[in-house]
VOGU-3710 file (C-alpha; in Angstrom, 3 decimals, decimal comma):
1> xxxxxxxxxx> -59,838/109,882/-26,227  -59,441/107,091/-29,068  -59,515/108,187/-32,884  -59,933/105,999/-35,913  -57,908/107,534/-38,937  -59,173/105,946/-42,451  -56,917/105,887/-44,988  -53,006/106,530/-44,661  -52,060/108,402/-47,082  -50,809/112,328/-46,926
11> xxxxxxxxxx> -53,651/113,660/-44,702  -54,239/110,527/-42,469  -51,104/109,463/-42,225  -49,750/112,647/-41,052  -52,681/113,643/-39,213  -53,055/110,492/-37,202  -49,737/110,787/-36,012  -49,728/114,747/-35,450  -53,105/113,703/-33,251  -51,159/110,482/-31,452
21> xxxxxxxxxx> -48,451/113,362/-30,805  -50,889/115,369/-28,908  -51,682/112,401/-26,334  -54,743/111,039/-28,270  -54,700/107,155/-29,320  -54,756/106,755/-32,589  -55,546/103,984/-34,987  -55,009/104,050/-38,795  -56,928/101,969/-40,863  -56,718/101,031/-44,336
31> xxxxxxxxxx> -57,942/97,922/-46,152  -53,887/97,621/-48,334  -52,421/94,971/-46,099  -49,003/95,692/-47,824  -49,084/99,274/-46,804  -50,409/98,254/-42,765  -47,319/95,794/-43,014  -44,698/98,264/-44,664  -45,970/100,658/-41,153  -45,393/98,396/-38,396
41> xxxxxxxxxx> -41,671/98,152/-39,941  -41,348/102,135/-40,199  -41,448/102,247/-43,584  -43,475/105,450/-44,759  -45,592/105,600/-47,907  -44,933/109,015/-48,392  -41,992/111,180/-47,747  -42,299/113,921/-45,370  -39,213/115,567/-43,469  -39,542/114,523/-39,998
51> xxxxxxxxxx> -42,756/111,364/-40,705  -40,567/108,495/-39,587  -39,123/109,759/-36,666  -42,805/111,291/-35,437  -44,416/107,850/-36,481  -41,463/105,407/-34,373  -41,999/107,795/-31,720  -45,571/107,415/-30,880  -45,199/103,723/-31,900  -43,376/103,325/-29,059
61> xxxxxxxxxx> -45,349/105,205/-27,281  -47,984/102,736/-27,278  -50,753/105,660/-28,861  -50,351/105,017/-32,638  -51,045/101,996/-34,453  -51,963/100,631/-37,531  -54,486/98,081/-38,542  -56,888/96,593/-41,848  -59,069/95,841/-39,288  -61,676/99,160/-39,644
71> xxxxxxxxxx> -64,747/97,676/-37,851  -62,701/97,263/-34,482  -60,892/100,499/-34,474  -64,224/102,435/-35,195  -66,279/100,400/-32,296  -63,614/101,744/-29,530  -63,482/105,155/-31,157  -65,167/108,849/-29,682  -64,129/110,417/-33,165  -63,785/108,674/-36,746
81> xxxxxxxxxx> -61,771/110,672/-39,225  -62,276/110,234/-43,035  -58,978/110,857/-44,862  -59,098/108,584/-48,046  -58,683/109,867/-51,449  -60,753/112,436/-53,702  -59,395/112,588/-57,035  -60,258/114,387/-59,991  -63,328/112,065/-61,635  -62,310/111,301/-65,352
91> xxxxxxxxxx> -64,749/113,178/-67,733  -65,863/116,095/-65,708  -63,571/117,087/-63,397  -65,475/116,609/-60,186  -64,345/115,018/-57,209  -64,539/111,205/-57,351  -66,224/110,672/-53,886  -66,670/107,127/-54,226  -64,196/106,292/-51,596  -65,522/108,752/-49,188
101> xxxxxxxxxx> -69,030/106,955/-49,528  -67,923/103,482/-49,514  -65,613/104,415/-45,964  -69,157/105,604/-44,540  -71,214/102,785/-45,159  -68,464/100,756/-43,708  -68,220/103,174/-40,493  -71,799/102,376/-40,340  -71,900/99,146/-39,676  -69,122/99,470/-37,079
111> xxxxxxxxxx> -70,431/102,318/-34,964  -71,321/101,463/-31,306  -72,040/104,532/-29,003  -72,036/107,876/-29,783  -69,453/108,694/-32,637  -68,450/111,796/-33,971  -67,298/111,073/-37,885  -65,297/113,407/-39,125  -64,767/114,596/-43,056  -61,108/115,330/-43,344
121> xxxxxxxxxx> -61,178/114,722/-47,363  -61,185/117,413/-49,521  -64,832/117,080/-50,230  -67,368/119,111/-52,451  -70,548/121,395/-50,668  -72,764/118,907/-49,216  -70,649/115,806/-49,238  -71,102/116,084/-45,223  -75,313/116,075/-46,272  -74,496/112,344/-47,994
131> xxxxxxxxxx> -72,261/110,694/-45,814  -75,191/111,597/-43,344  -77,563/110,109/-45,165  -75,369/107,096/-45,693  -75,284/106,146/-42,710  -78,608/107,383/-41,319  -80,036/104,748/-43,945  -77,653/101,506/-42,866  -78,111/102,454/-38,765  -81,081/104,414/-38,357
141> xxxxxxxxxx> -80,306/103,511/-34,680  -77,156/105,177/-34,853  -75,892/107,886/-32,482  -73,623/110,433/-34,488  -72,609/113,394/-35,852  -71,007/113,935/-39,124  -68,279/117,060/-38,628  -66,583/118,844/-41,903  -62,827/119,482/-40,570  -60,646/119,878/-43,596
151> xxxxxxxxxx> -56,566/119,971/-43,493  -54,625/122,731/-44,854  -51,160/120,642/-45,005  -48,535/121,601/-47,633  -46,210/118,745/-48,529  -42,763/119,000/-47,525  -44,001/121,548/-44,227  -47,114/119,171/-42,864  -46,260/118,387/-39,682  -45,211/121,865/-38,752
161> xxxxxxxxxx> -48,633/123,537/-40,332  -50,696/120,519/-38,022  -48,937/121,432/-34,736  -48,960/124,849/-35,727  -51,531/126,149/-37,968  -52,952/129,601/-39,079  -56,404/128,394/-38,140  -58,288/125,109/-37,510  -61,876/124,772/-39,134  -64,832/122,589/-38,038
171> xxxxxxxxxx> -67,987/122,309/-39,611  -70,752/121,562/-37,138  -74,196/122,597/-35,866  -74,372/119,843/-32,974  -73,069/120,751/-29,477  -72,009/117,791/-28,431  -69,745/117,092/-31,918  -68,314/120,370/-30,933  -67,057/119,458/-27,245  -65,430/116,948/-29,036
181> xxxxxxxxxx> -63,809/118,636/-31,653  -63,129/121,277/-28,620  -61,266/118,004/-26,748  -59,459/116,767/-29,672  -57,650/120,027/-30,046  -57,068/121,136/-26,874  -53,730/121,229/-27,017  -54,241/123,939/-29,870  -56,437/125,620/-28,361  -54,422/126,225/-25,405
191> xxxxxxxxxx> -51,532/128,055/-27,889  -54,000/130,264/-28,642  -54,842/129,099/-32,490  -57,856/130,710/-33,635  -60,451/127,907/-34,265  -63,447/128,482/-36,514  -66,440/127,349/-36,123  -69,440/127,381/-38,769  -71,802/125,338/-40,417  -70,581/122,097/-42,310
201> xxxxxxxxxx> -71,436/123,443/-45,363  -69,591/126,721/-45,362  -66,931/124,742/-43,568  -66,604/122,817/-47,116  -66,480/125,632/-49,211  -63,596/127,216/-47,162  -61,320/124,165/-48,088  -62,145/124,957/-52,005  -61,927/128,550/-51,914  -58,491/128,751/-49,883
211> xxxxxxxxxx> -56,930/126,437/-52,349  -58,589/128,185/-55,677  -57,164/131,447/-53,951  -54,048/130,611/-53,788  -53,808/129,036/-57,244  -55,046/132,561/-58,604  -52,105/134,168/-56,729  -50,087/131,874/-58,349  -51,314/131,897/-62,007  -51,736/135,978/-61,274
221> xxxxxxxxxx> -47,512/136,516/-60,995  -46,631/133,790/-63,534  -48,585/136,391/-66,036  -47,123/139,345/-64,960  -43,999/137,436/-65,310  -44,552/137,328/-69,318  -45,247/140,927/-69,204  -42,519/141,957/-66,974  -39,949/140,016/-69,619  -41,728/141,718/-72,392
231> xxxxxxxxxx> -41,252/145,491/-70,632  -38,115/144,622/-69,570  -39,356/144,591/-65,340  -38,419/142,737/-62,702  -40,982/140,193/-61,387  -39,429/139,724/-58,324  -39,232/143,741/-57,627  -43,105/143,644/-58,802  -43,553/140,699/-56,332  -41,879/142,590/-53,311
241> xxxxxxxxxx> -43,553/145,690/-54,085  -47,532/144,030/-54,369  -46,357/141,709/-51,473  -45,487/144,444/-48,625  -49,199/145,278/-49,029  -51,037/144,157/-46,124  -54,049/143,355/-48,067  -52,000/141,260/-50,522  -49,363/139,455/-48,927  -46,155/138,283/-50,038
251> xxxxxxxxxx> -46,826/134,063/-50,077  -47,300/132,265/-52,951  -46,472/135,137/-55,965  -43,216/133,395/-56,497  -43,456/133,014/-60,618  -42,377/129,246/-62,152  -43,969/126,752/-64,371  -47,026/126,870/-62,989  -48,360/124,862/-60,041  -49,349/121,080/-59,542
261> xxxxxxxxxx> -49,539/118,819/-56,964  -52,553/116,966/-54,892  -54,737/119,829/-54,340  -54,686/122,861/-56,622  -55,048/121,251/-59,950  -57,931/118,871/-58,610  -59,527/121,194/-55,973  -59,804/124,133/-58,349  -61,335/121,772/-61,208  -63,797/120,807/-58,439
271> xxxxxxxxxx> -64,873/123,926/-57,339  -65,580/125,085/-61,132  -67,734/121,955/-61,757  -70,024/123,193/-57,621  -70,340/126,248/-59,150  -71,724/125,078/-62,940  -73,896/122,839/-61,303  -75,358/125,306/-59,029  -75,329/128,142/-61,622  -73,215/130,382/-60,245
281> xxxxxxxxxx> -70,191/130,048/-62,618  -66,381/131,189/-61,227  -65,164/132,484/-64,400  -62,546/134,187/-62,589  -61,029/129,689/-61,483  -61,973/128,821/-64,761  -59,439/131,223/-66,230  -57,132/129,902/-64,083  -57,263/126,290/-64,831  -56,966/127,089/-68,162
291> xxxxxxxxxx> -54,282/129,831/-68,105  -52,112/126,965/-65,820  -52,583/123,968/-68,078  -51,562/126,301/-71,430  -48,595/127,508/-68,713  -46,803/123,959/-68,083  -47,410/123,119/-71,739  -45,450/126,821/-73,089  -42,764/125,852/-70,376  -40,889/123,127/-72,987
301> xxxxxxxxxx> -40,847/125,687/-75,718  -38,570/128,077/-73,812  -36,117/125,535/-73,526  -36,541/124,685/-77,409  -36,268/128,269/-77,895  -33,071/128,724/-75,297  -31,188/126,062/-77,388  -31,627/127,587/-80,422  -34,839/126,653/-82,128  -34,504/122,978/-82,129
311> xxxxxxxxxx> -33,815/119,788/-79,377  -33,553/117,323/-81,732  -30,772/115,201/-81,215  -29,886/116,921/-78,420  -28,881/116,077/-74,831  -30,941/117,937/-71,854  -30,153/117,756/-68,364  -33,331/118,413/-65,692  -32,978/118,875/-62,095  -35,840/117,972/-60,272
321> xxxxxxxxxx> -39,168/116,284/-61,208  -41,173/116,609/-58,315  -44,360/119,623/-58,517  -42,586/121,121/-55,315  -39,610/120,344/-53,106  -39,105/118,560/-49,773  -41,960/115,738/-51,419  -41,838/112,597/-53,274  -45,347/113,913/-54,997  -45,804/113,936/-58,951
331> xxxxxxxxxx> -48,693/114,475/-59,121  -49,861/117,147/-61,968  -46,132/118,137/-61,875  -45,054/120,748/-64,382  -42,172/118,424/-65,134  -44,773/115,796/-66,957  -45,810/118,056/-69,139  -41,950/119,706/-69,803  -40,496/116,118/-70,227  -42,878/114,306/-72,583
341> xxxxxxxxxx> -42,892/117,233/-74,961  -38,863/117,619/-74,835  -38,953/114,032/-75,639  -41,385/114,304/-78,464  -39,204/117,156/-79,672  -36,179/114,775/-80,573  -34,183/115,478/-77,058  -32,550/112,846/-74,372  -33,301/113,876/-71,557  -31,018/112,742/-68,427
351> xxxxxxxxxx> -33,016/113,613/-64,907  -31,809/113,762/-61,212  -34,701/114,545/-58,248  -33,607/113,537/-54,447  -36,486/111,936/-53,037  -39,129/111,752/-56,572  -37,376/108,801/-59,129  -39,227/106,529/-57,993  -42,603/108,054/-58,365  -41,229/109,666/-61,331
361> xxxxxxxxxx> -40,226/105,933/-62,859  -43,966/105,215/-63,307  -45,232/108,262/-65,191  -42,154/109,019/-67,274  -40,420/105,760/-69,007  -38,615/107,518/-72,177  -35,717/109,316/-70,012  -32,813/107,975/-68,465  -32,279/108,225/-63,945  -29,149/109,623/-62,547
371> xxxxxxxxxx> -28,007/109,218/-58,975  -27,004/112,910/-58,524  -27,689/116,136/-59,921  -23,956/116,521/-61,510  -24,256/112,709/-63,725  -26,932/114,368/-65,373  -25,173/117,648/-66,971  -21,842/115,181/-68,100  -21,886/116,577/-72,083  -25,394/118,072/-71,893
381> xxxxxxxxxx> -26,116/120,514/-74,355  -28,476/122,403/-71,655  -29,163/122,618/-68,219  -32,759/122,982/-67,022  -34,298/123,457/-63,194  -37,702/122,148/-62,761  -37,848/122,267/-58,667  -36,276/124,250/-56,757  -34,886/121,594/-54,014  -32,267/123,339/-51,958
391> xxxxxxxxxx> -29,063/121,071/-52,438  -29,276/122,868/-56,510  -29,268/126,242/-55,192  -25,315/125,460/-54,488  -24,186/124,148/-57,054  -20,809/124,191/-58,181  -21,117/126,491/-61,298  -17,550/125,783/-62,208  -18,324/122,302/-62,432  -21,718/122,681/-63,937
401> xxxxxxxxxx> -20,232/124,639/-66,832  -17,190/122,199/-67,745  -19,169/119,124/-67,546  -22,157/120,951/-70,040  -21,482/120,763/-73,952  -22,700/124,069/-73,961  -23,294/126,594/-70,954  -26,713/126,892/-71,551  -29,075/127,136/-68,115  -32,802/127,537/-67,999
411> xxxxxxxxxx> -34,104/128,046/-64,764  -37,752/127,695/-64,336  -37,493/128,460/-60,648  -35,104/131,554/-60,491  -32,964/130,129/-58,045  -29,612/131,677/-59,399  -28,946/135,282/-59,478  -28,666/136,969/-63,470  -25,753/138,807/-63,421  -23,889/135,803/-61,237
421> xxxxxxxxxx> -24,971/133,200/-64,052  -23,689/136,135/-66,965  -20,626/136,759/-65,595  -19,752/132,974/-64,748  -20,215/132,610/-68,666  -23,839/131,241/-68,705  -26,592/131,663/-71,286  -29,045/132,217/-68,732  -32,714/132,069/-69,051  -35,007/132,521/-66,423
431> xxxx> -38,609/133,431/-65,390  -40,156/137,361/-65,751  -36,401/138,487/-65,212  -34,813/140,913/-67,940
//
């Protein structure tokens, strides 16, 4: 079977070359030349642990490539995914689906044969109904199906969660899109993983309300986490304790600065603008979005506070910049909002992340780059952790405290243990932790 993948960032990037890993030819399209070019010389747009290897590989291989060229790789195709981009629209929060729309129209005019086209974007309810209609109008002679199949990658753990994944969802009422789908993931189906199969519609919805879900879970423990410091609890003996229950689960009520990233903070702003315009308000996400935003912005102030009131004229070291570990990804990272205001608040602020200073260059100008975690603590008046990347859970706290002005840590991700950080002579804040 032949795919056509376009777009290559995150999703089609790493799910072309998850598919071409399966035994499927795969070719990515996407109209930046400079990207297509940077690919043929293994140089990834994106990090992701494992990507280059996995991409060289199948190179080789002879069943992934990469091409500008979208109207050839779609005419030898049985399946064409749609993985471009759907940001948040300015203004209202929706999902911008102009690139989805112009890809189809463009598919259109390249189909020959039966083609299934596949929605792998993060799309609202009845996107699927559109791109349809999109093309229905440019080829009425057309032979297709239009399939809702969205991912359920996590940065940093992709390739792992598309070779083995909790569940794989496809949206279709046609029986001949489904052998298709059926074909295309044989090689999951044969390990057993449970694949779902509903209408394209619901299919769409399940994308939104996993995400929103798990953003809840997330905004849920970073509020008990400002009660359990007000009681003097433990959240991470509340978290345990909620978590062992079966019907609760212990992923994702880890507390921090609350989350970021390419899908929660857009997805869940989507899904409260579906249900406003079909008049069935979420208040439940709306709280949510809100409670998160107000969260990142409060996360600056407990440094102010940790240093004694004030930042002004003040040194501050911050380790990590990224919205999670193991990724290069800023996006809606709790560290723009902590930076800026730290700035704005008189500080200098000195910042190390391992794979994000790049990315991080381009959103925050007023700070200075260091080339390890260590350069940036040299006579900082405070230490603070912003993600939780593994090489700071060992650092030397000797060293960290000599080269500090003043021992003063705030740890947004509670990576370090209390009574360690006390006893090694910290002043150690941390998240919903007496």
């Amino acid at each position: 079977m032949r795919i056509a993948m376009i777009g290559t960032g995150y999703v089609g990037l790493v799910s072309g070359t998850c598919f071409s890993e399966f035994g499927i030819n795969v070719t990515c399209v996407d109209n930046d030349t400079g990207k297509i070019e940077r690919l043929h010389r293994n140089i990834m747009p994106i990090y992701e642990p494992g990507l280059d290897q996995m991409v060289a590989d199948n190179v080789k291989a002879g069943r992934l490539t990469f091409t500008t060229d979208l109207k050839a790789a779609v005419k030898q195709a049985d399946a064409v995914f749609i993985a471009v981009g759907t940001p948040s629209r300015r203004g209202d929060g929706h999902a911008d689906l102009s690139y989805v729309y112009a890809a189809a129209e463009e598919i259109a005019d390249a189909l020959d044969g039966y083609t299934v086209i596949v929605n792998k974007s993060t799309v609202p309810v009845g996107t699927g109904d559109e791109v349809e209609a999109i093309i229905r109008k440019r080829r009425p002679d057309a032979e297709f199906d239009v399939v809702s199949n969205p991912e359920f990658l996590r940065e940093g753990s992709a390739i792992n969660d598309f070779m083995r994944p909790d569940r794989v969802v496809i949206g279709t009422e046609s029986d001949k899109a489904r052998a298709v789908m059926k074909q295309l993931y044989r090689v999951l189906y044969l390990i057993e993983t449970p694949i779902v199969f509903t209408s394209r519609r619901t299919s769409e919805l399940i994308k939104y309300a996993g995400n929103t879900f798990l953003a809840t879970k997330i905004t849920f423990i970073n509020e008990i986490a400002d009660l359990c410091e007000k009681v003097g609890a433990d959240v991470h003996d509340v978290a345990k304790g909620i978590g062992l229950d079966g019907r609760i689960g212990k992923k994702f009520l880890h507390p921090g600065p609350g989350y970021g990233g390419s899908c929660f903070p857009k997805d869940t702003l989507a899904l409260v603008k579906t249900a406003r315009d079909y008049d069935a308000p979420l208040r439940i996400i709306e709280t949510v979005v809100d409670v998160n935003d107000k969260r990142k912005k409060a996360m600056a102030e407990r440094v102010v506070a940790a240093c004694g009131g004030s930042v002004k004229g003040k040194t501050v070291a911050v380790l990590g910049l990224t919205f999670k570990p193991n990724t290069d990804d800023m996006r809606d990272s709790p560290s723009l909002d902590i930076v800026p205001a730290l700035v704005k608040a008189g500080a200098a602020v000195r910042a190390f992340d391992p794979e994000g200073t790049e990315e991080a260059k381009k959103l925050l100008t007023d700070i200075t780059y260091c080339d390890d975690a260590y350069a940036t603590m040299a006579g900082a008046d405070c230490l603070v952790l912003v993600t939780e990347w593994n090489e700071f859970r060992a650092l030397d706290l000797s060293r960290v405290k000599e080269l500090l002005k003043a021992p003063v840590v705030i740890d947004l991700r509670n990576v370090w243990d209390p009574a360690e950080m006390r006893e090694a002579g910290f002043a150690y804040t941390s998240i919903g932790r007496p």
